[in-house]
N, C-alpha and C positions, 0 to 999 in steps of 0.2 A: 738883575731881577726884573727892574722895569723893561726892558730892551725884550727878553724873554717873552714877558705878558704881551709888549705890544708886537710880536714876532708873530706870538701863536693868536692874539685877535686877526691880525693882517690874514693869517693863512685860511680861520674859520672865517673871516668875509668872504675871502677868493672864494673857498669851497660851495661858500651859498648861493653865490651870486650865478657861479658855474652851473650850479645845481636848478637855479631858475631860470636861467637861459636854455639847460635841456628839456626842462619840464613846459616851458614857450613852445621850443621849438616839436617837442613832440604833440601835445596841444594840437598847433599848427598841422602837423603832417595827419594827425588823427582828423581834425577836418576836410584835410584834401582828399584823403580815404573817404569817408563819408559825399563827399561833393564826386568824386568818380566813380563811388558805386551806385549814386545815385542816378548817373550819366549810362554808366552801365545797364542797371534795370531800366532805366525808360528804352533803352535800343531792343533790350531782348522781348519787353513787353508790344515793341512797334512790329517784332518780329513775327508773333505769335499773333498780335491783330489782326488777322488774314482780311476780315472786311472792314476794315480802318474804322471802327463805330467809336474806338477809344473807351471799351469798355471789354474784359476777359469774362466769361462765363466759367462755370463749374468746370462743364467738361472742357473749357479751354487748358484749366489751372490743370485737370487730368491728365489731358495729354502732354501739358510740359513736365508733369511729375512721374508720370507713369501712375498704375492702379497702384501698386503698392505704396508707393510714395505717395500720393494724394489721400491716401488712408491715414496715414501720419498726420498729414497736414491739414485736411480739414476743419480741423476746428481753428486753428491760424487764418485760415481764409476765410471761416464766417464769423469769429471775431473781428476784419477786418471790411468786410462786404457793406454793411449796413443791413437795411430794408430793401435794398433792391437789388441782393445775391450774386452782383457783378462787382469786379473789381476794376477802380478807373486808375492809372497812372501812378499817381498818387500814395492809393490801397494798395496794388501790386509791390509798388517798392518796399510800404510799411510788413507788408507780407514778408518779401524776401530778407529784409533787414532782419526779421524774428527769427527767420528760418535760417538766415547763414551766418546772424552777426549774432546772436543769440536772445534771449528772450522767448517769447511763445509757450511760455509754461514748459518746457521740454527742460527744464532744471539745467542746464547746459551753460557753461562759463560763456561769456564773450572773450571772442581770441583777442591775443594779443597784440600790440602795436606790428612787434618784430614778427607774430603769423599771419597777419591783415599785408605787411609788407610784401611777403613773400609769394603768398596766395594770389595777390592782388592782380589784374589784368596788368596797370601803370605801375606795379610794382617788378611785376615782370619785364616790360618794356624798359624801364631803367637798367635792368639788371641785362639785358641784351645790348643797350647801346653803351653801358660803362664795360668796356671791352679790357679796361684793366683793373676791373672791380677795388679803386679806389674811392668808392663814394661819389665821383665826380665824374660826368661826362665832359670831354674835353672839345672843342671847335672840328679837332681830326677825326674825335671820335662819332659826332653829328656826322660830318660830312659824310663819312662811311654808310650809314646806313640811309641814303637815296641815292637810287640807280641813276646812273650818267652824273654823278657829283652834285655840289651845292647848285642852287640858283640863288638870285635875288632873294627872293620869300621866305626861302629856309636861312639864309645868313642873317635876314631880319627880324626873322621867329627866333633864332637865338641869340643877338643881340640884346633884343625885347624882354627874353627869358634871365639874362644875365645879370641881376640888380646892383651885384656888388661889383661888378665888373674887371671879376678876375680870372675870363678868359675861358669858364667852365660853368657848369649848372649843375649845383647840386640838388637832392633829392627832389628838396621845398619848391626851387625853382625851377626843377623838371617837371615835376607836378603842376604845377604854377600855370606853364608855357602851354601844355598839353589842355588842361583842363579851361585855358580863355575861352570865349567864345571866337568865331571866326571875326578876322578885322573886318570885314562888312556888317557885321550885328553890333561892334563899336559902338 
């Protein structure tokens, strides 16, 4: 009987502990999502700055929405704007976080970890270099994707990226590797 109790206490710690190491590790990966879409909108918002002022106007937000689509969104961009009807870096992200990670009044669930994965630019990018969609991109699997093979830089960006060092980078640390800044801003 005893042996029993302490059997099934033993199993329900495993199960918890399991259970808070996923919810860490997703946690985690839910950050790195946030930290590359935020990477993301400031490129598209550099893109759309045609005369580098660091500031979007209405019809700027227009033209990356289209009229229909800026009809929608509207009120998302002047809820965000302030007093001075431009949106700076910043605002634009807060913008687009409403509009595609949900929020903005539009009643609309925020997706999920496993849809944010999927959808994702670096979620994708994972999902191209794990070439045998085990979760883990492997040293042969990196090498593959740069033209003319490894060099230096790339064996030490994955080295760099590989914390536990066993030989591959998974998601967290795919993520991780991509999202540093470049080793000169170190």
């Amino acid at each position: 009987m005893k042996k029993n109790i302490l059997f099934t206490l033993a199993l329900t710690i495993g199960a918890l502990t399991v259970s808070a190491q996923n919810q860490n590790k997703d946690a985690k990966l839910e950050a790195l999502l946030d930290r590359a879409f935020d990477k993301e909108q400031a490129r598209v918002f550099k893109g759309r700055d045609k005369n580098r002022d660091g500031k979007m106007t209405l019809a700027d937000f227009k033209a990356l929405y289209g009229e229909g689509g800026a009809k929608r969104w509207i009120p998302v961009f002047q809820k965000h704007c302030g007093g001075d009807n431009v949106l700076s870096v910043k605002e634009f992200t807060a913008v687009r976080r409403d509009i595609h990670l949900g929020g903005g009044g539009n009643g609309e669930r925020k997706p999920s970890l496993k849809s944010r994965l999927r959808t994702s630019r670096y979620g994708k990018m994972f999902r191209t270099y794990d070439k045998s969609s085990d979760g883990k991109v492997t040293k042969v699997e990196w090498d593959r994707m740069f033209e003319g093979g490894p060099n230096a830089a790339r064996t030490a960006q994955f080295k760099g990226g590989d914390k536990n060092s066993d030989g591959s980078l998974d998601i967290i640390e795919f993520f991780e590797t991509f999202l540093a800044p470049p080793r000169r801003e170190r």
